[in-house]
C-alpha positions, 0 to 999 in steps of 0.5 A: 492751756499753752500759748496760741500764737495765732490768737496773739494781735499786734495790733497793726504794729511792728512786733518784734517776734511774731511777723502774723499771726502764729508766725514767729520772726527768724530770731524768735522762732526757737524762743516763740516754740519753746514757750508755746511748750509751756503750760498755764502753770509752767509759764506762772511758775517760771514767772514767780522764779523771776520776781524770786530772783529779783528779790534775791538779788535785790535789783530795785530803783528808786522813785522820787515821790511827793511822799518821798524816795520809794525803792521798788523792785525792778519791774521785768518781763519774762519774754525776750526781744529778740533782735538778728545779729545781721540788723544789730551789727549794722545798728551798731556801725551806727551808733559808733559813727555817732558817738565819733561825730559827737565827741569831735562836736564837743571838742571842736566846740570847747576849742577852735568852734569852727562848727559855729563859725562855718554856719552848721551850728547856729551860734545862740544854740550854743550860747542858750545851752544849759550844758555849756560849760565855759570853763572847759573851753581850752581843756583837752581831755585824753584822745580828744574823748568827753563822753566816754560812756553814752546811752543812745535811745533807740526805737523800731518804726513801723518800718522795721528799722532802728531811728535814733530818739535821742543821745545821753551823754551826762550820767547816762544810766541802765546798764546794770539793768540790761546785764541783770536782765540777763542774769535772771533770764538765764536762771528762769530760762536756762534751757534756750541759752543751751539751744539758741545762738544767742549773743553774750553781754557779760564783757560790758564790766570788763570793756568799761574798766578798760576805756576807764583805765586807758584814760589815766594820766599815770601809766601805772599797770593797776590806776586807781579807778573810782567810782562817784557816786551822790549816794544811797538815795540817788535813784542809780545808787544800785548800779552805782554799787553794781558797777564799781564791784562788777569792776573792782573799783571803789565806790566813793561819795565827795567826802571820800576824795580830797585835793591836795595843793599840788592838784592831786586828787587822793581818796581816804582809806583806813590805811591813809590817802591814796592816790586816784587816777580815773573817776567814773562820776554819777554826779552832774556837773553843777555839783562836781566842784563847789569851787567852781559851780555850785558853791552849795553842793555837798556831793562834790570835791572842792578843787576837782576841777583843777586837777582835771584841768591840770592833767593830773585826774581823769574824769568820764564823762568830761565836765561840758559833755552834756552840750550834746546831751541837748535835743535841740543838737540832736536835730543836727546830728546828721548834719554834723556826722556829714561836716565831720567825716563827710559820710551819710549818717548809717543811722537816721533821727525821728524827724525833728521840729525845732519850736525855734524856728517859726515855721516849725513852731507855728506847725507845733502850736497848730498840731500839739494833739498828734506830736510829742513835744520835749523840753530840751535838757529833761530826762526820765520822761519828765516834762513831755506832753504826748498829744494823742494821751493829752487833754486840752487843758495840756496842750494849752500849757504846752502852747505857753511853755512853747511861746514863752521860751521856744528854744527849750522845745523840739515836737517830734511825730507820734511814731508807731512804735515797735512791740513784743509780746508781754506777760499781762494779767493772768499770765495773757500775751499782750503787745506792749510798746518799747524802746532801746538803749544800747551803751557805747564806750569811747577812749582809744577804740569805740565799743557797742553793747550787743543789744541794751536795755530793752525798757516796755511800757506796760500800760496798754496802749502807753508810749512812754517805758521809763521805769519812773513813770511806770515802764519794765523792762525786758531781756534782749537778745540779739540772735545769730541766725546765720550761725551753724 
């Protein structure tokens, strides 16, 4: 038996192919007849071909457990989302407009501060923010640029439209996910990339090496790029490794790279030191330099903060970006793209409360059972409580986080989130919840991935995607209909 689309429900959702029952949405018409095409045992066996692959090519993360790390195969779907290109390139309008506003933000606030002192930002956001890094202040990186490499949250409402979740800007990670998504697509699926306009994402390795290479302090035609990585057991250590073969560059731990008097940073090689120019780091702050945060860290490069100060080594993201990394700054974003370049935000936030403030805190206390509610400087899905999913017990514990520390806590609405047929037990098309994650790179110029990575939730009827707390992922397609 194929698939029946008219029997498929989304449950009162947006879905992502089908509009209503048995009609596909114009970017999904050619993959929503091919797969009705598809017996019981064709869909099964492309399905087997796609965990084969995985296992073939070794895509897995990492899970931290009680018990220990676990590294788990990647958890993929087989159906594409599907996005027009015409929606996607006015989405990605926006995502450049931010990340703009949020380096001029960065800067502004590690110089002259005159977001603060004009009264957009209030001051004690900035002096309570575990991201500021007092010593960045003064410190002008290449083209003004901190977060050279961001992964912005995206999510579809029941409006059909993109709504911006929340912007990372320390070691945003995924990106090698979204490109194996599309590797082993194109094994299992192979037929529809011959038949469908849809959009390539193989140049993100290259536009990476590039906003990388641009930012060196040597105007040498080949820097020396490396990539930092806290090692093997990190949770991204695949993408870590994915990313620097991908780009030609080396793979390095702390112990890898030393600092000379002179601040310059060389690497150990079998041949003698060698010098680097650009370091892509995978490590957060606190561990970059025992000279100067964490004086117990052993992943980090005793005297790398004087060489990046000195000029003499470029680091992406910068030291201090993470300052707009924190959702609290998130809830003033359109405000700051209004202060900065005088335009209205091309992409809108998810209405935001900050339990800071007292009315917004006395709406979050009174309706903990309808929201979301975030710790500001969290990822991964750790640490949040939503409401319609919690118990009582839950929201009395949310209840004294809040009231405890109410800077640290925004609430934001239950949305209706988008859907897109998955693959469930027995091969059933079922609707699963999800988000996106596309990756913007600045340096002179700002580049959007076509698409990101899609990641769904697989449990029925489950908000949260993250693949550390049981979400998959699926290939996106950002599909040019007009296209002749």
């Amino acid at each position: 038996m194929s698939i029946d689309w008219k029997q498929y429900d989304s449950g009162g959702f947006f879905d992502e192919l089908i509009s209503s029952p048995g009609n596909a949405r114009a970017p999904a018409r050619k993959l929503a007849n091919y797969l009705a095409s598809l017996d019981e045992e064709e869909l099964e066996k492309r399905r087997l071909m796609a965990e084969a692959t995985i296992q073939e090519m070794g895509v897995s993360f990492t899970v931290y457990t009680e018990e220990g790390n676990i590294d788990r195969a990647w958890p993929f779907d087989l159906i594409p989302r599907t996005i027009s290109r015409k929606q996607w390139d006015k989405t990605a309008a926006g995502l450049k407009q931010r990340l703009r506003v949020l380096n001029m933000f960065i800067n502004d606030l590690y110089h002259d501060q005159n977001v603060i002192n004009d009264g957009i930002i209030p001051r004690h956001l900035i002096e309570n923010s575990v991201n500021f890094r007092p010593e960045c202040v003064g410190v002008s990186p290449p083209h003004g640029v901190w977060a050279h490499i961001c992964g912005t949250d995206l999510v579809r409402d029941g409006d059909g439209e993109f709504y911006v979740l929340e912007d990372n800007l320390r070691v945003p990670s995924g990106v090698s996910y979204m490109l194996e998504n599309r590797a082993i697509t194109k094994r299992v699926l192979p037929e529809l990339f011959e038949n469908d306009n849809i959009m390539p994402i193989d140049d993100y390795p290259a536009q990476l090496f590039d906003t990388l290479a641009a930012l060196s302090p040597r105007k040498v035609k080949q820097p020396e790029i490396v990539v930092l990585t806290p090692g093997i057991f990190n949770s991204a250590y695949f993408e870590h490794a994915f990313l620097a073969q991908q780009m030609g560059a080396e793979l390095v731990e702390g112990s890898d790279l030393v600092v000379s008097e002179d601040d310059l940073v060389f690497m150990r090689t079998i041949d003698g030191l060698t010098r680097v120019d650009v370091i892509y780091r995978r490590i957060d702050d606190l561990f970059l330099d025992p000279e100067v945060f964490d004086k117990s860290s052993v992943l980090g490069v005793p005297g790398l903060m004087r060489a990046w100060k000195a000029g003499n080594v470029a680091l992406a993201n910068a030291p201090g970006a993470g300052v707009a990394d924190d959702k609290v700054i998130y809830a003033y974003v359109p405000q700051l793209i209004k202060y900065y370049l005088d335009e209205e935000p091309l992409l809108r936030n998810v209405k935001t409360f900050l339990c800071e403030n007292d009315k917004d805190r006395a709406y979050v206390l009174e309706n903990l059972d309808k929201l979301v509610v975030k710790p500001a400087n969290e990822s991964g899905g750790y640490g949040m409580l939503v409401g319609p999913h919690s118990t009582k017990k839950d929201q009395a514990k949310f209840a004294e986080l809040i009231k405890s520390n109410p800077r640290n806590y925004i609430a934001q609405p239950t949305l209706a989130l988008s859907t897109a047929p998955t693959l469930v037990d027995n091969n059933k098309l079922e609707p699963r919840h999800l988000d996106l994650r596309p990756f913007i790179l600045q340096g002179k110029d700002v580049y959007v991935t076509t698409g990101g990575l899609t990641r769904v939730a697989m449990k029925k009827g489950s908000l949260v995607v993250n693949s550390s707390q049981g979400g998959g992922s699926k290939d996106t397609w950002i599909v040019d209909t007009e296209a002749k």
